[in-house]
C-alpha positions in Angstrom: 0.0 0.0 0.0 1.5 3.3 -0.9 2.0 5.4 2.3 0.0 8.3 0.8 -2.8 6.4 0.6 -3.2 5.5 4.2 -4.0 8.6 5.3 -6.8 9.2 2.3 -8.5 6.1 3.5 -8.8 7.6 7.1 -10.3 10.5 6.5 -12.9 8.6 4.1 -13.5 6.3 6.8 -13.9 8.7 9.7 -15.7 11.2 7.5 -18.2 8.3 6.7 -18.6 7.6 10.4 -19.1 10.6 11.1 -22.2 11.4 8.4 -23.4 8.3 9.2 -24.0 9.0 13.1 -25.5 12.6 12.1 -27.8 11.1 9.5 -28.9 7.6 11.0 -28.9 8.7 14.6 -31.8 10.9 14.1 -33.8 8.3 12.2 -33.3 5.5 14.8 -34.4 8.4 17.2 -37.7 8.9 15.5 -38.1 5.2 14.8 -37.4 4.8 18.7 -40.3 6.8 19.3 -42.6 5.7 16.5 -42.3 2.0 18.6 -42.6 3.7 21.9 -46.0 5.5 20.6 -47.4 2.0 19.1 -46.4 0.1 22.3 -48.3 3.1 24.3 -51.5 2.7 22.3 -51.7 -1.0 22.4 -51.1 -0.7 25.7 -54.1 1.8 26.3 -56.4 0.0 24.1 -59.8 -0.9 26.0 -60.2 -4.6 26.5 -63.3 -6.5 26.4 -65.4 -6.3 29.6 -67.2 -9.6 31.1 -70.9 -8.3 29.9 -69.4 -7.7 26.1 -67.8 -11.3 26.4 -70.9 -12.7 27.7 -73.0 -11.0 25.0 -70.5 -12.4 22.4 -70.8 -15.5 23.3 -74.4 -15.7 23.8 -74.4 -14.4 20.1 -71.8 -17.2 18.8 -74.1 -20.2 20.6 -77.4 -18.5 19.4 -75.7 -18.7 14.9 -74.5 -22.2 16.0 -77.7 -23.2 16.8 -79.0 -21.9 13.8 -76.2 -23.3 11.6 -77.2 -26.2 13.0 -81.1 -26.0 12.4 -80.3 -25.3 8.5 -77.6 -28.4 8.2 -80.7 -30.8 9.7 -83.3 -29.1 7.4 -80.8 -29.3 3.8 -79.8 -32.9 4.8 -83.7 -33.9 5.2 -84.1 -31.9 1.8 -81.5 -33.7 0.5 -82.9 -37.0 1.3 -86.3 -36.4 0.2 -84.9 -35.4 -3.2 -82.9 -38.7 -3.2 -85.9 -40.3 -2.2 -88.1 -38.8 -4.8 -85.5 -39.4 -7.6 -84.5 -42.9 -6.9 -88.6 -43.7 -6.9 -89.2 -41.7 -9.9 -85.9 -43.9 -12.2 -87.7 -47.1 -10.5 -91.1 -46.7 -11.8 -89.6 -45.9 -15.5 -89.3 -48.8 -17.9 -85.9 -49.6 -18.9 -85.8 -48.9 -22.4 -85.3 -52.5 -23.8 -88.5 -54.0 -21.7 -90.7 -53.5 -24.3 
């Protein structure tokens, strides 16, 4: 390495450092507070009280029963179709019986 080059690749280096620390340490400082603010909010969010809870799940058990209801209603549908459809290819004649 040529000697004058040493000193050239100092002053690069610590003039790098140094624009570095003037330009990244305010963003890390405004990123630090950005998290801080999030964490604050999440922290202060309202949580669910017992009588919403209860009401929620009274709500959940009242659609389940209902999903429930329809399923039983569309399987007896879909057995009286069956039903009606299997009856309705007995009573034809095959088509060589003639």
């Amino acid at each position: 390495m040529p000697p004058d080059l040493a000193p050239l690749m100092m002053g690069v280096t610590v003039t790098l450092a140094l624009a570095a620390v003037l330009i990244l340490r305010p963003l890390a400082k405004h990123f630090g507070k950005v998290i801080e603010m999030r964490a604050q909010e999440r922290h202060e969010r309202p949580q669910v009280s017992g009588e919403d809870l209860a009401r929620l799940t009274d709500a959940v058990s009242r659609l389940t029963d209902r999903i429930e209801t329809l399923e039983d209603r569309q399987d007896f549908a879909e057995r009286l179709l069956d039903a009606r459809r299997s009856s309705s290819r007995a009573s034809l004649p095959e088509p060589g019986d003639t």
